[in-house]
Residue frames as a rotation matrix with the C-alpha (Angstrom) as fourth column:
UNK 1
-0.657 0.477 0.584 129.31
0.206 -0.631 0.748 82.73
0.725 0.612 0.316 84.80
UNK 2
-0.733 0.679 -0.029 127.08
0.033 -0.008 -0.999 84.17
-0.679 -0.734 -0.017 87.35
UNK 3
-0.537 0.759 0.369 123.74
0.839 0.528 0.133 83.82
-0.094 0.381 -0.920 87.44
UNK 4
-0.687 0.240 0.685 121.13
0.277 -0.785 0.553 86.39
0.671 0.570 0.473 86.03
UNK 5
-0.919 0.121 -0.376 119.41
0.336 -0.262 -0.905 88.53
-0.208 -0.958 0.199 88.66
UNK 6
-0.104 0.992 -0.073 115.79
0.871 0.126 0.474 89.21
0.480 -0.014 -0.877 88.82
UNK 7
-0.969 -0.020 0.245 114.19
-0.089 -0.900 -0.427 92.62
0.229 -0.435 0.871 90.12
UNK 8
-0.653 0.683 -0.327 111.92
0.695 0.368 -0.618 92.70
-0.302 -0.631 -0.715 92.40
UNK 9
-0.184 0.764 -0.619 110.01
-0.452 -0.625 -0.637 95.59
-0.873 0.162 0.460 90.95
UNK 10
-0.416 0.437 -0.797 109.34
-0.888 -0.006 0.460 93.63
0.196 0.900 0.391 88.07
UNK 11
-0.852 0.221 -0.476 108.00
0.176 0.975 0.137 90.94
0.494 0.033 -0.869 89.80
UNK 12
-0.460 0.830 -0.316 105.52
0.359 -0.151 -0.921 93.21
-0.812 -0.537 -0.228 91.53
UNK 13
-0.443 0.101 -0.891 104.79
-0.799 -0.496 0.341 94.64
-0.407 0.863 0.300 88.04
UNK 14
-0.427 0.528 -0.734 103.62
-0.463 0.570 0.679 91.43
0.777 0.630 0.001 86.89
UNK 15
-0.954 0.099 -0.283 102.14
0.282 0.613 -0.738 90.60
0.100 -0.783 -0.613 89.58
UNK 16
-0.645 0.547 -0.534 100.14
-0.169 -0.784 -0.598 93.54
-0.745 -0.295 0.598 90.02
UNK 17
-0.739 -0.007 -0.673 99.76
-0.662 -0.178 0.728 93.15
-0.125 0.984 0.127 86.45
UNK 18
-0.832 0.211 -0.513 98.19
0.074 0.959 0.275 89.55
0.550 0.191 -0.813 86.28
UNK 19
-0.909 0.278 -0.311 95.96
0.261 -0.202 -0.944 90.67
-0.325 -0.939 0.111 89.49
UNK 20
-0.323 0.638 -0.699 94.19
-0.360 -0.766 -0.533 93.40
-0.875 0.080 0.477 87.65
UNK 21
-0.436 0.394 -0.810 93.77
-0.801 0.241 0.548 91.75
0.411 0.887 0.210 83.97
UNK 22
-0.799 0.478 -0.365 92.58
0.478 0.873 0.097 88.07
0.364 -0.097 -0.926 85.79
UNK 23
-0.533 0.841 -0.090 90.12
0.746 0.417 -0.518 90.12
-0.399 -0.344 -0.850 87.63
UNK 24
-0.593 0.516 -0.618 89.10
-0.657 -0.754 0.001 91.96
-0.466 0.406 0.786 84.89
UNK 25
-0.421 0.366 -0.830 88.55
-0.649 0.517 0.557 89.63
0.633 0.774 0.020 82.78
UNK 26
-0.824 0.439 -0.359 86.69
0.566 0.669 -0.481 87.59
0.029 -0.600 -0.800 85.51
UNK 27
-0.630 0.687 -0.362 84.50
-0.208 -0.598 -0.774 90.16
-0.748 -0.413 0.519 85.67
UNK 28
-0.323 0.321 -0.890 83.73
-0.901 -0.394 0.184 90.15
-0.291 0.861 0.416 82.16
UNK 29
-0.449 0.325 -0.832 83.13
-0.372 0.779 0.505 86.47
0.812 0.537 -0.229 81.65
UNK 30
-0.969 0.233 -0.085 81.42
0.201 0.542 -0.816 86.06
-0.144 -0.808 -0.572 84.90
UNK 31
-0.284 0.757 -0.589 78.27
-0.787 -0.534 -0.308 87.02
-0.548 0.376 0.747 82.52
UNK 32
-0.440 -0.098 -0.893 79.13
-0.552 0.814 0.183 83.93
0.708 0.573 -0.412 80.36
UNK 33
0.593 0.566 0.572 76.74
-0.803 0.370 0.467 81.00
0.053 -0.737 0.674 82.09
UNK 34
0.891 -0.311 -0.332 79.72
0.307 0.949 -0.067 78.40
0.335 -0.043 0.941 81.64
UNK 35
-0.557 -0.778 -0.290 82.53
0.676 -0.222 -0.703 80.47
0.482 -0.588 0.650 83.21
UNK 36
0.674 0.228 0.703 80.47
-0.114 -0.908 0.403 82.26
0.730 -0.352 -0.586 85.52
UNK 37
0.742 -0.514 -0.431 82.77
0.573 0.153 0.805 80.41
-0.348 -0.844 0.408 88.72
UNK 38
0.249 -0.646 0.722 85.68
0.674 -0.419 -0.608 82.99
0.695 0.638 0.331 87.09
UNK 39
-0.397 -0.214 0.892 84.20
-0.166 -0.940 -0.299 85.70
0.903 -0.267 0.338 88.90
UNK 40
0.648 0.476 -0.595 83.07
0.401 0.451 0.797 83.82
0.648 -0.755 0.101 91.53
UNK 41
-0.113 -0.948 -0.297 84.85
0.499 0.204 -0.842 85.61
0.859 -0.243 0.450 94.81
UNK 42
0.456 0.491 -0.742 84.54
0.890 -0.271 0.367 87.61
-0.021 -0.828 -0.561 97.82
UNK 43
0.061 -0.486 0.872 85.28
-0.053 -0.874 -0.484 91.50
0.997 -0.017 -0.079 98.55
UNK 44
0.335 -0.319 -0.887 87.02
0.937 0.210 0.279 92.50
0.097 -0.924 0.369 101.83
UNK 45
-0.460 -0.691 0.558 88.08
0.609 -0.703 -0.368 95.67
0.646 0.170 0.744 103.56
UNK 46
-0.893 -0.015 -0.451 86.33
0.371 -0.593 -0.715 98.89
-0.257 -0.805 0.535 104.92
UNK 47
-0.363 0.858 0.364 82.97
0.920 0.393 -0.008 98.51
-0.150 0.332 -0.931 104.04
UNK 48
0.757 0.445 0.479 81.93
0.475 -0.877 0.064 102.01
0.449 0.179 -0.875 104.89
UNK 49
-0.267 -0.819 0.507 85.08
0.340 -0.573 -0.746 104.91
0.902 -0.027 0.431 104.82
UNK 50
0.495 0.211 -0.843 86.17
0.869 -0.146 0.473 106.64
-0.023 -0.967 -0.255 107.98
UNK 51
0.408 -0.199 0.891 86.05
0.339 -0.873 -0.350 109.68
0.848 0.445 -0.289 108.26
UNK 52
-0.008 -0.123 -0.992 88.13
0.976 -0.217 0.019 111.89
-0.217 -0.968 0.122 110.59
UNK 53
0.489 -0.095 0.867 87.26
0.146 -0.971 -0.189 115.92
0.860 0.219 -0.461 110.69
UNK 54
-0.326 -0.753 -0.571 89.52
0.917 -0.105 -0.385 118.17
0.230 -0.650 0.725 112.21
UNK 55
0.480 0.706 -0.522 87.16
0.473 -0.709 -0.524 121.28
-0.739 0.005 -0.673 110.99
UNK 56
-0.018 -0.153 -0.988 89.69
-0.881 -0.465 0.088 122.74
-0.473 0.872 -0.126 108.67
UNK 57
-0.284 -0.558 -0.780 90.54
-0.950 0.272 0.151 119.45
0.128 0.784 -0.608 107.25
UNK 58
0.304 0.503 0.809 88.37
-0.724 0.674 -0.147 116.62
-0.619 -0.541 0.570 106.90
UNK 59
-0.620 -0.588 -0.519 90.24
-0.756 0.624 0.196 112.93
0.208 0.515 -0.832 105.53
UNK 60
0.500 0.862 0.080 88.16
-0.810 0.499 -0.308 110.16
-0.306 0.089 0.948 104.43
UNK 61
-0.619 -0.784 -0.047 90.00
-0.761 0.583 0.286 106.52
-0.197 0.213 -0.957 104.22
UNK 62
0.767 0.642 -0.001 88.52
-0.573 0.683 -0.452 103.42
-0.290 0.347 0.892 102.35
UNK 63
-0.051 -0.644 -0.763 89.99
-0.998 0.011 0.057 100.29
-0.028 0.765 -0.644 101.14
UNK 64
0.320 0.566 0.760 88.50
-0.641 0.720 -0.266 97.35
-0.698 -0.402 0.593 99.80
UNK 65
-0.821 -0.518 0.241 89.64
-0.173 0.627 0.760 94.24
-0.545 0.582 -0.604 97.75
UNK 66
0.473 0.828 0.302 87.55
-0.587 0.551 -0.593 91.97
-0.658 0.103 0.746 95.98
UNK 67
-0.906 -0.296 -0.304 89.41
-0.401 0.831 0.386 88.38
0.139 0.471 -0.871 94.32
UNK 68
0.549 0.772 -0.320 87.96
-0.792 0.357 -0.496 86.61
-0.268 0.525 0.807 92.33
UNK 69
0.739 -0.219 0.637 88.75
0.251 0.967 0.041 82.87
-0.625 0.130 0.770 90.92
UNK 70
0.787 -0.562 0.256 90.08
0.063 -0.339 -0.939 85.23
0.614 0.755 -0.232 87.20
UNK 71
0.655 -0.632 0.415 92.83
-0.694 -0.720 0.000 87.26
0.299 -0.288 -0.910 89.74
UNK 72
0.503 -0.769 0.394 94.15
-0.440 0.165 0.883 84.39
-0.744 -0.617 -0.256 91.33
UNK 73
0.443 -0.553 0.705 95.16
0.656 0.737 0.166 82.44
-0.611 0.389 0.689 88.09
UNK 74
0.879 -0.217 0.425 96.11
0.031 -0.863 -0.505 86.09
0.476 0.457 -0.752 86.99
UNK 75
0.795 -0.411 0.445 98.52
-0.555 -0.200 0.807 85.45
-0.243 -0.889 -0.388 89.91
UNK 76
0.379 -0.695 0.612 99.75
0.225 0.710 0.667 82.10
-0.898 -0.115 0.426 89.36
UNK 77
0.843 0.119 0.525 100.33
0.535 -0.285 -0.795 83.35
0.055 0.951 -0.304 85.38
UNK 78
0.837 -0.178 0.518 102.04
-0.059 -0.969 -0.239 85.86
0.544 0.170 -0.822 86.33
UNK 79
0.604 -0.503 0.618 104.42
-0.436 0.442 0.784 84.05
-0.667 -0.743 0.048 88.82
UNK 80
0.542 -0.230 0.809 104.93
0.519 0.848 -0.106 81.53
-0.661 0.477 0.579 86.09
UNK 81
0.930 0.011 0.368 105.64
0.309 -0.565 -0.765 84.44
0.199 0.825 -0.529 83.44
UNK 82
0.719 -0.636 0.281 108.43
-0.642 -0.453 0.618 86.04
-0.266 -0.624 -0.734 86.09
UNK 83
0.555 -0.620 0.555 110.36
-0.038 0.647 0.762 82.76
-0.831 -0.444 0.335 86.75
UNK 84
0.337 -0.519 0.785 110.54
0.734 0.667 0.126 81.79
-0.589 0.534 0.606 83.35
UNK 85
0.646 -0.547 0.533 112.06
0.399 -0.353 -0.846 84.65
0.651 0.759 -0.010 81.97
């Protein structure tokens, strides 16, 4: 019997997935004074956007993270969720 195959786009799907709900929901209980360490985390990236004008056409590029304690066990969740189906 072979063995059942796994897609990789659904493992970035829940990945992604887990990412964005852990650090919502860090956010949201990082208000709570006993889970504030949730949202404990750090932001990274391009602090301030760069712009480049050409005169007709003028592109602006940004891109910043920010994890938090919520996202990564959104992570490992979500890892765990994958395997075991």
């Amino acid at each position: 019997m072979a063995a059942k195959e796994k897609n990789i786009w659904i493992l970035i799907i829940f990945i992604l997935c887990g990412i964005v709900l852990g650090s919502l929901i860090g956010e949201l209980v990082s208000k709570v004074d006993a889970l504030w360490w949730f949202g404990y985390g750090n932001t990274f990236g391009l602090t301030s956007p760069l712009t480049l004008d050409m005169g007709v056409v003028v592109l602006t590029f940004a891109l910043s993270f920010k994890i938090n304690i919520a996202s990564i066990v959104g992570l490992a969740i979500a890892i765990f969720l994958y395997r075991k189906f």
